[in-house]
C-alpha positions as CSV (number, residue, x, y, z in Angstrom):
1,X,0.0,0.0,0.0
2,X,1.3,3.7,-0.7
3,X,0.2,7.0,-1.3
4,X,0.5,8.7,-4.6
5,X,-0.2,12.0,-5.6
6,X,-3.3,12.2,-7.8
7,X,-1.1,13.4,-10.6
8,X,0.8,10.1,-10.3
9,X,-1.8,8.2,-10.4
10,X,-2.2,6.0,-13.1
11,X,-5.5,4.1,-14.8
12,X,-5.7,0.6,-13.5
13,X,-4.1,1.1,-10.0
14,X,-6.3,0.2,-7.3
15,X,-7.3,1.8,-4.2
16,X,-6.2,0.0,-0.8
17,X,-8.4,2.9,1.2
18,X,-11.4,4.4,0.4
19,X,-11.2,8.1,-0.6
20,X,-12.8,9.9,2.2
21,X,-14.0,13.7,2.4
22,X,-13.0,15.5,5.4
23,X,-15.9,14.6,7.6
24,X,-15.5,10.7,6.5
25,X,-18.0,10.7,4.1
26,X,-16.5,7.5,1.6
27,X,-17.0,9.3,-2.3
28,X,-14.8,6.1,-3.6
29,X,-14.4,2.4,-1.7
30,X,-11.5,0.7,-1.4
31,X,-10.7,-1.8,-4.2
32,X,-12.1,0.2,-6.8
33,X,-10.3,0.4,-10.1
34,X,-8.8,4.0,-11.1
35,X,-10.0,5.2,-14.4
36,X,-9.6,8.6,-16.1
37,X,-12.8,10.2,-15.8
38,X,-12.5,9.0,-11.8
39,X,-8.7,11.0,-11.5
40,X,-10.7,13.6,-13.5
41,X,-13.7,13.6,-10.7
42,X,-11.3,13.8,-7.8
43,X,-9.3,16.4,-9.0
44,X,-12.4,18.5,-9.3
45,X,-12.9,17.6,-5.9
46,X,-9.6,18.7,-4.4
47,X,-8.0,15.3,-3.7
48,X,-5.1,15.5,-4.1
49,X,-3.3,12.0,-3.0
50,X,-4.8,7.9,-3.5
51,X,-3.9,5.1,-1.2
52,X,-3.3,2.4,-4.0
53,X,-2.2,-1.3,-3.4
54,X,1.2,-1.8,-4.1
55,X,4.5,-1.0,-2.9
56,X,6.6,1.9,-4.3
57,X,8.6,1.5,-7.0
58,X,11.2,3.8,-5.6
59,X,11.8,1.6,-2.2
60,X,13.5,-1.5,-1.7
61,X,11.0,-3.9,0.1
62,X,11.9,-5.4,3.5
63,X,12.8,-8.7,4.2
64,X,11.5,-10.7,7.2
65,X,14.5,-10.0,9.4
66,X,14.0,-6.5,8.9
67,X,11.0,-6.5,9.0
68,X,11.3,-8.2,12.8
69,X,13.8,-5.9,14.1
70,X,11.5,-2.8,13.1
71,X,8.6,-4.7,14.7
72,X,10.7,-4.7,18.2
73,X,11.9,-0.8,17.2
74,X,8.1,0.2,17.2
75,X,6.9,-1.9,20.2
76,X,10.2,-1.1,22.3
77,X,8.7,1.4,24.8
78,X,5.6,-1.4,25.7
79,X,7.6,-4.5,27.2
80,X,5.3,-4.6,30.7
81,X,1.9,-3.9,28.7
82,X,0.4,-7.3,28.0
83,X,-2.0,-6.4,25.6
84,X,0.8,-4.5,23.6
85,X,2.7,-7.7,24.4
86,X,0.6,-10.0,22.5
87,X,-0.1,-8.2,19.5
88,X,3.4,-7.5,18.6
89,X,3.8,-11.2,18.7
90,X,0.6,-12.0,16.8
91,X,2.3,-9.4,14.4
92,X,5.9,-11.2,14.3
93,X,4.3,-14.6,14.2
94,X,1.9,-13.1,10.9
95,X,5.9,-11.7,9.7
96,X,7.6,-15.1,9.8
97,X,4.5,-17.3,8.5
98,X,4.5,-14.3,5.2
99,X,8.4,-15.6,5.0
100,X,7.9,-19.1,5.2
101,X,5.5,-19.1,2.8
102,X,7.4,-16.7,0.6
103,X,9.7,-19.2,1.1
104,X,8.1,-22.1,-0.3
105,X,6.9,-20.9,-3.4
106,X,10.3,-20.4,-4.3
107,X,10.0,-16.1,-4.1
108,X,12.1,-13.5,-2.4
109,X,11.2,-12.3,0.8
110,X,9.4,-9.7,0.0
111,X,5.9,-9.4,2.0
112,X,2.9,-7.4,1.4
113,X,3.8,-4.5,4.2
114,X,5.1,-1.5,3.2
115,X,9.0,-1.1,2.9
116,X,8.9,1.8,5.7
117,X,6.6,-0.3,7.8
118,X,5.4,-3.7,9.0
């Protein structure tokens, strides 16, 4: 998933959020497929930016070992909260089955996360 700017954007993509209007009124849903006359719409509407699926071109994606040590970077001031706790592990234990499967089909370790992210 990534943002792009709507002048970026290009027919085909498809949005990973729904585009939203200030007071959270959804004008597009998620999954929908970007078309010209939809960029065209937006525009007219002020949006400016899309949350496509995807990962950006420009970035290198993580692996699972980094994607693990910025798991324990982003959780590192909740070590005594047990709820915290348990969803960073539900998170690594998502991370490493992602690898292992990534694993077994033969790709790289690539993921579905962002490369800035988990």
């Amino acid at each position: 998933m990534r943002k792009v700017a709507l002048d970026e954007v290009e027919e085909g993509m498809v949005l990973a959020k729904p585009v939203t209007r200030d007071n959270g009124m959804v004008l597009v849903a998620a999954g929908t497929t970007v078309t010209a006359a939809l960029v065209e719409r937006l525009r007219r509407m002020g949006i400016e930016r899309l949350v496509v699926e995807g990962e950006d071109p420009g970035r290198p994606a993580m692996d699972a070992a980094a994607r693990l040590a910025r798991l324990e970077h982003l959780f590192r001031g909740f070590a005594d909260d047990p709820f915290m706790t348990k969803v960073k592990a539900m998170v690594a234990a998502r991370i490493q089955r992602k690898a292992q499967a990534t694993h077994s089909q033969g790709g790289a370790d690539a993921g579905n996360g962002s490369a800035h992210g988990i």
